[in-house]
C-alpha positions as CSV (number, residue, x, y, z in Angstrom):
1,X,-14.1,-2.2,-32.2
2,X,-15.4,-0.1,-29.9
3,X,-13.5,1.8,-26.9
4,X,-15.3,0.8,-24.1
5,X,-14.2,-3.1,-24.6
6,X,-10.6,-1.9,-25.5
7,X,-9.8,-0.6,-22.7
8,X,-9.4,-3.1,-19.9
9,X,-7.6,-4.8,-22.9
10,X,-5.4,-1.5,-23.0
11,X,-4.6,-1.5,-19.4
12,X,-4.0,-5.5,-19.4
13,X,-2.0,-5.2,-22.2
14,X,0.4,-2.3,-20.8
15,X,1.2,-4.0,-18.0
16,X,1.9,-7.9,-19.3
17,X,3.3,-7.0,-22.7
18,X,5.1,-3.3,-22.1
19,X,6.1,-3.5,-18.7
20,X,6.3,-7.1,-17.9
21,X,7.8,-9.0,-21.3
22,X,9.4,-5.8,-22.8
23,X,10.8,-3.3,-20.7
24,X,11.4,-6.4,-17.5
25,X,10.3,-3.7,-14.8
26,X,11.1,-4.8,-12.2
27,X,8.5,-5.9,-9.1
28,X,8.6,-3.1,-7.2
29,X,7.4,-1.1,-10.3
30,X,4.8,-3.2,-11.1
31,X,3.4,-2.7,-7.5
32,X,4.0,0.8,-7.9
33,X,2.5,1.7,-10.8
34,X,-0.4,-1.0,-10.0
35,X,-1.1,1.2,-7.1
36,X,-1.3,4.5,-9.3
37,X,-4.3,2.7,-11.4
38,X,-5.9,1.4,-8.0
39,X,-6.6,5.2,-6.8
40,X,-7.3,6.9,-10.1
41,X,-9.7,3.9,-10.6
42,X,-11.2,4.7,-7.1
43,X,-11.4,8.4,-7.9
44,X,-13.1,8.0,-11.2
45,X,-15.7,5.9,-9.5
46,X,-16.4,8.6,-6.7
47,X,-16.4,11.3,-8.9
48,X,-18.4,10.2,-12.1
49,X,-19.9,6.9,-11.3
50,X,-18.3,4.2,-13.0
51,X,-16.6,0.9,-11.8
52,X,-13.3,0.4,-13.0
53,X,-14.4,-2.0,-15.6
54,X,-16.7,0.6,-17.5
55,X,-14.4,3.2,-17.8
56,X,-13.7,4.0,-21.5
57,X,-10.1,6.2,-23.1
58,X,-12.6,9.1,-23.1
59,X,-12.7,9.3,-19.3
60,X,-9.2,9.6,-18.6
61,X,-8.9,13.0,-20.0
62,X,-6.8,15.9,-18.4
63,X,-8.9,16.8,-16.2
64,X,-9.6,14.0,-14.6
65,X,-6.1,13.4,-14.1
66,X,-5.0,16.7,-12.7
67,X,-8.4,16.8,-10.5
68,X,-7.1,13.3,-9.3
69,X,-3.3,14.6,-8.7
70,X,-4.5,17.8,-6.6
71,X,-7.0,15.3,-4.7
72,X,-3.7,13.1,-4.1
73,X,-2.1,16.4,-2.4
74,X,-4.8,18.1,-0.5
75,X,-6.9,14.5,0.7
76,X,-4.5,11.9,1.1
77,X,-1.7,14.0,2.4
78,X,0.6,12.9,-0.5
79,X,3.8,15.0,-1.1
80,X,4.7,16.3,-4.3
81,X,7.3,13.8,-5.3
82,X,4.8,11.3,-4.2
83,X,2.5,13.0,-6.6
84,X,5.3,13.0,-9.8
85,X,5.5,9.2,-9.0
86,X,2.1,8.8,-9.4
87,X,2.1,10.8,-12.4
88,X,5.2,9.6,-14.2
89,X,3.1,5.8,-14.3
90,X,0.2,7.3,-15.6
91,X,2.7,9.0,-18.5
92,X,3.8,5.7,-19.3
93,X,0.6,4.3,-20.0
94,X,-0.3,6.9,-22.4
95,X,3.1,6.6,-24.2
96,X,2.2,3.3,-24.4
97,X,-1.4,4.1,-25.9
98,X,-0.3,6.8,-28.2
99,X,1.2,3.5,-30.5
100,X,-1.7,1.5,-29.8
101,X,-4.8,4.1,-30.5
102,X,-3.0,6.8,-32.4
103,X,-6.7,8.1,-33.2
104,X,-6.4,9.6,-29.6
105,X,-3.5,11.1,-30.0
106,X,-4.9,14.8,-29.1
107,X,-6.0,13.6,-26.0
108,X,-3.1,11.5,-25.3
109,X,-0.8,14.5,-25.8
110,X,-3.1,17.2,-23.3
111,X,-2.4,13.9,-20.6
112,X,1.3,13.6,-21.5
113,X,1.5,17.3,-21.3
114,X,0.6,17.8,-17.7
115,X,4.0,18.7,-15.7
116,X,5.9,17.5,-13.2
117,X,5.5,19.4,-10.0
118,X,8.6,21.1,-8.4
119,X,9.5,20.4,-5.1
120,X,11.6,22.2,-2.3
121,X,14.8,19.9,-1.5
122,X,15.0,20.0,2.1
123,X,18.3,18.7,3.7
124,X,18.1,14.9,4.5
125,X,17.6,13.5,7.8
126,X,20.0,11.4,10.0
127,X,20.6,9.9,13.7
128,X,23.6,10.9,15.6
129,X,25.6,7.8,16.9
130,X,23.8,8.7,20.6
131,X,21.0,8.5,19.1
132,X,21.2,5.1,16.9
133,X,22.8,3.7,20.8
134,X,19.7,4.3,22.3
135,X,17.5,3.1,19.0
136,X,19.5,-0.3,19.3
137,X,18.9,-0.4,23.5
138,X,15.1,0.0,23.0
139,X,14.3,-3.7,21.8
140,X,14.0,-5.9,24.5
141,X,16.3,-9.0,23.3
142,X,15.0,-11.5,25.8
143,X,11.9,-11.5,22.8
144,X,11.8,-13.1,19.7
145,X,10.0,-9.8,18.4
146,X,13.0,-7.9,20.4
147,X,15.8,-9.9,19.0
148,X,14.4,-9.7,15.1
149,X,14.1,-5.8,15.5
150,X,17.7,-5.2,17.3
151,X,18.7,-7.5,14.2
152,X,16.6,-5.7,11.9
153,X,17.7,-1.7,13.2
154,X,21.6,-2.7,13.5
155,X,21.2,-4.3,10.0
156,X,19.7,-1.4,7.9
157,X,21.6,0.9,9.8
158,X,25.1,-0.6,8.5
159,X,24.0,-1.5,5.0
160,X,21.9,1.6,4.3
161,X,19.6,-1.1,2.2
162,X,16.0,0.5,0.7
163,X,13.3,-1.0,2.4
164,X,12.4,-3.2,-0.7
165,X,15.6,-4.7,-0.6
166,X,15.5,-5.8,3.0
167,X,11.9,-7.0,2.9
168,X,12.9,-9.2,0.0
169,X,15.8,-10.6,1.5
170,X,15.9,-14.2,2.0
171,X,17.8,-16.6,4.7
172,X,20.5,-17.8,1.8
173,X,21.0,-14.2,1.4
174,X,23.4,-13.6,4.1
175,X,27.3,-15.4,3.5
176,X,28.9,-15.4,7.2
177,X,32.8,-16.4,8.1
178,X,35.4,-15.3,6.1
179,X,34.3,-11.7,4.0
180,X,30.4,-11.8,5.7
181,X,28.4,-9.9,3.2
182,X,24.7,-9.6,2.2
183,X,23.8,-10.3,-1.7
184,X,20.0,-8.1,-2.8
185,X,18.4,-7.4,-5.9
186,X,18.0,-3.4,-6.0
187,X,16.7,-0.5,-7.4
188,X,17.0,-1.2,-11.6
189,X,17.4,-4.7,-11.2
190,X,20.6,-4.6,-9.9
191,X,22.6,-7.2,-8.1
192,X,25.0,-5.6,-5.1
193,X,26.8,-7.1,-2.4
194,X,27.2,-5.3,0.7
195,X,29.8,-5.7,3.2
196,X,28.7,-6.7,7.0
197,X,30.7,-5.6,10.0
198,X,32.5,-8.0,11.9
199,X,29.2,-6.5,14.8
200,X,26.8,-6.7,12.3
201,X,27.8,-10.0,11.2
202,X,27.9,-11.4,14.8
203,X,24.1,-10.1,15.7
204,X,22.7,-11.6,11.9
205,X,24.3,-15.1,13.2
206,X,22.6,-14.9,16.5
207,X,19.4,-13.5,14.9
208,X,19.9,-16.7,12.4
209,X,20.0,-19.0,15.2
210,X,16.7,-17.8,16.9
211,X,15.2,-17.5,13.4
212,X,15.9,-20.9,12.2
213,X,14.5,-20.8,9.0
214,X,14.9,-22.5,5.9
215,X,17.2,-20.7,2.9
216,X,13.8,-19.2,0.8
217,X,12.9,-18.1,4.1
218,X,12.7,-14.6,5.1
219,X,15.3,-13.3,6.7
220,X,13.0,-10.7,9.0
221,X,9.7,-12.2,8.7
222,X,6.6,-10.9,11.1
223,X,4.8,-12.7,13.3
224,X,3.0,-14.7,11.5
225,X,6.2,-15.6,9.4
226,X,5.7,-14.1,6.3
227,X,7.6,-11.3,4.6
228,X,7.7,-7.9,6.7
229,X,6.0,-5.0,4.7
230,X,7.2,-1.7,4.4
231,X,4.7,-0.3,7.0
232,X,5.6,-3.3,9.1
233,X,9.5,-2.2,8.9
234,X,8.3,1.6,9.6
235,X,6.2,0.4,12.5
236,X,9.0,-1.5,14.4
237,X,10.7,1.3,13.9
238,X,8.4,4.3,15.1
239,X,7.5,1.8,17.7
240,X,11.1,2.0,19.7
241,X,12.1,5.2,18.2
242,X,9.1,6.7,21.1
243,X,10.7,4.1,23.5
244,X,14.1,5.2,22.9
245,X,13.1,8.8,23.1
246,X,12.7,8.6,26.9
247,X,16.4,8.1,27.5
248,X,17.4,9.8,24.1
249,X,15.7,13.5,24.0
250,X,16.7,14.7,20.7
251,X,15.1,11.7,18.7
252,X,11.4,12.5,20.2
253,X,11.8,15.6,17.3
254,X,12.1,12.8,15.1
255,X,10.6,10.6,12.7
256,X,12.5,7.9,12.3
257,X,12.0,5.7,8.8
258,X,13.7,2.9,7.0
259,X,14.9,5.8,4.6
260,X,16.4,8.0,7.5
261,X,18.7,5.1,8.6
262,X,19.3,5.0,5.0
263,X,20.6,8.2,5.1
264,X,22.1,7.4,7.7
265,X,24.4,4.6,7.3
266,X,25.8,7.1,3.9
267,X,26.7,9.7,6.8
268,X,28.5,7.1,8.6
269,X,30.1,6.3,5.5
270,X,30.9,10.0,4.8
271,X,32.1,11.0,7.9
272,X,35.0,8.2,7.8
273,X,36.3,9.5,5.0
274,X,34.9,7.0,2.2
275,X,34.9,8.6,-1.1
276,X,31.3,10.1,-2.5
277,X,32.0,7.4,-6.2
278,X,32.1,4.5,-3.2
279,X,29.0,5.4,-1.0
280,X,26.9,5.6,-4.6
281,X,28.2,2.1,-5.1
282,X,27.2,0.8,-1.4
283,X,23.7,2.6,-1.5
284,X,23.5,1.3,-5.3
285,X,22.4,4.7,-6.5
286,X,22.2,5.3,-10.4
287,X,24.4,8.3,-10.4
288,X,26.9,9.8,-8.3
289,X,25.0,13.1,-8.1
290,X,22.3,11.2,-5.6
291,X,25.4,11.1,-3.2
292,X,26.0,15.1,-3.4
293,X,23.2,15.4,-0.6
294,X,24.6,13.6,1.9
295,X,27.7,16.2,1.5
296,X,25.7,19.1,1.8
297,X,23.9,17.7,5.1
298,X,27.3,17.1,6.5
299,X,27.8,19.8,8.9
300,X,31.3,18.3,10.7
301,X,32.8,18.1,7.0
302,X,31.7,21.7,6.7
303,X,33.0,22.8,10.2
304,X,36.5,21.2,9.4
305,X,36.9,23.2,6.0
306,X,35.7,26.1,7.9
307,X,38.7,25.6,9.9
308,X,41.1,25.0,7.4
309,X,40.1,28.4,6.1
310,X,41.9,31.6,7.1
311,X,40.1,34.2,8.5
312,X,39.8,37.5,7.5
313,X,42.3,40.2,9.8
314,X,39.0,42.5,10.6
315,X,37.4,43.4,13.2
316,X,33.9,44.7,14.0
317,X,33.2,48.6,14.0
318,X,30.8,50.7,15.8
319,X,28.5,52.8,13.7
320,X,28.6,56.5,14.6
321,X,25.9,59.1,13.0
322,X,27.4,62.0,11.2
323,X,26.7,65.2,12.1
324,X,23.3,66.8,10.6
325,X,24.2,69.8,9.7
326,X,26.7,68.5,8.0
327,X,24.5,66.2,6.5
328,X,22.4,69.1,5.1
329,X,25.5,70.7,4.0
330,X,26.6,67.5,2.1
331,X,22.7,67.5,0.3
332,X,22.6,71.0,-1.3
């Protein structure tokens, strides 16, 4: 059978067989990786001229691929992790055709071959208490907009939840009145319950009030009330993050994402003394080691080991030249 009829068969079969019946990825990888074929598919087409539906194995050689990974750098912005996300999908595909159409194995293994990029590790971002104060004053509560966004901002801040989670999150999701807590599917299709504050407990019960939704409901929907996107979540926020910033100077340096108040409801965590093994568990991260950032970002942590160090019993000289004759003395 020929190649050019296989291989919408390839790609069809990859993700209902391998990724959907086998391996149970979960949704968000599905969207993910969905998203990966949707631009290579665009940039095959713009580069040598064939819909999506005529491409054949042959096209999807290395070059095409690492042409399409620089293009995802230089034209749509995309960082280099971005990039490895990217590539790590199209990996998995090939894996998955090296057992279906082992005759392309020498092509399959110059794809497979192409690296992962390295990436500086820059230290993660968080707010400052002032600074989540003033984020929480900017919605205007009087709104039904206003009211879901204070809920929304105080919510992700406490619970440190990825932006998947929250969108997903559904009215039946949230257990009030004696041990409040929030039940989500995360990352690896893990189930976690998180905790709610006896503060954060009290806005989600107001918030539910004004919702007043049904338990498959979502629990932040948008205005037409359907389920919030990620670049709806990041828009509410970037939206009073600039209003906040007239009272609040320091966060008009910032960019403030769902990820930052990730990062910072760990520091929260961290800074009260919680140990590293229990913030992994709250955040659901796979491995401990993920929590190590958050340590080296700490700065007060730092500043009170600093002080528990002793000082060295020095102090600061003054340089004085030597004499040049005797220098010259010193050289023969």
């Amino acid at each position: 059978m020929k190649n050019t009829a296989n291989f919408p068969a390839l790609l069809e079969a990859f993700f209902m067989d391998r990724l959907i019946r086998q391996r149970m990825v979960s949704p968000h990888t599905i969207r993910s990786y969905r998203d990966t074929f949707r631009l290579l598919f665009l940039y095959a087409k713009k580069n040598i001229g064939k819909s999506p539906s005529d491409l054949i194995l042959n096209d999807l050689d290395a070059p095409l691929i690492g042409d399409f990974l620089s293009h995802l750098e230089k034209t749509r912005g995309n960082s280099a992790r971005s990039r490895n996300v990217r590539l790590a999908a199209i990996h998995s595909f090939f894996k998955f055709v090296a057992f279906e159409r082992p005759e392309y194995s020498a092509q399959i293994q110059r794809v497979l071959a192409i690296p992962n990029k390295r990436y500086d590790r820059n230290v993660v971002n968080f707010l400052t208490r002032p600074e989540i104060e003033s984020l929480l004053g900017a919605p205007d509560r009087n709104t039904w907009s206003g009211c879901r966004d204070h809920a929304l901002i105080a919510f992700i801040t406490q619970t440190g939840l990825r932006v998947s989670e929250l969108t997903s999150l559904c009215c039946q999701d949230i257990t009030l009145g004696i041990g409040p807590h929030v039940r989500c599917h995360g990352k690896g299709r893990k189930e976690r319950c998180t905790p709610l504050t006896k503060q954060t407990a009290c806005i989600i019960r107001v918030w539910l009030r004004v919702r007043n939704g049904k338990p498959n409901d979502p629990l932040f929907p948008n205005a037409r009330g359907g389920r919030l996107s990620s670049d709806g979540v990041s828009y509410i926020l970037s939206k009073h993050t600039k209003q906040a910033g007239v009272k609040c100077a320091s966060l008009r340096k910032k960019r403030v994402s769902p990820h930052v108040l990730r990062h910072t409801a760990a520091m929260d965590l961290l800074q009260a003394g919680v140990d590293s093994m229990v913030i992994a568990l709250w955040l659901g991260h796979e491995s401990v080691e993920t929590t190590q950032v958050y340590i080296t970002a700490n700065i007060e942590m730092k500043e009170r080991i600093l002080k528990k160090v002793a000082s060295p019993t020095t102090y600061p000289g003054r340089y004085h030249p030597k004499d040049q004759l005797l220098e010259f003395l010193n050289s023969l």
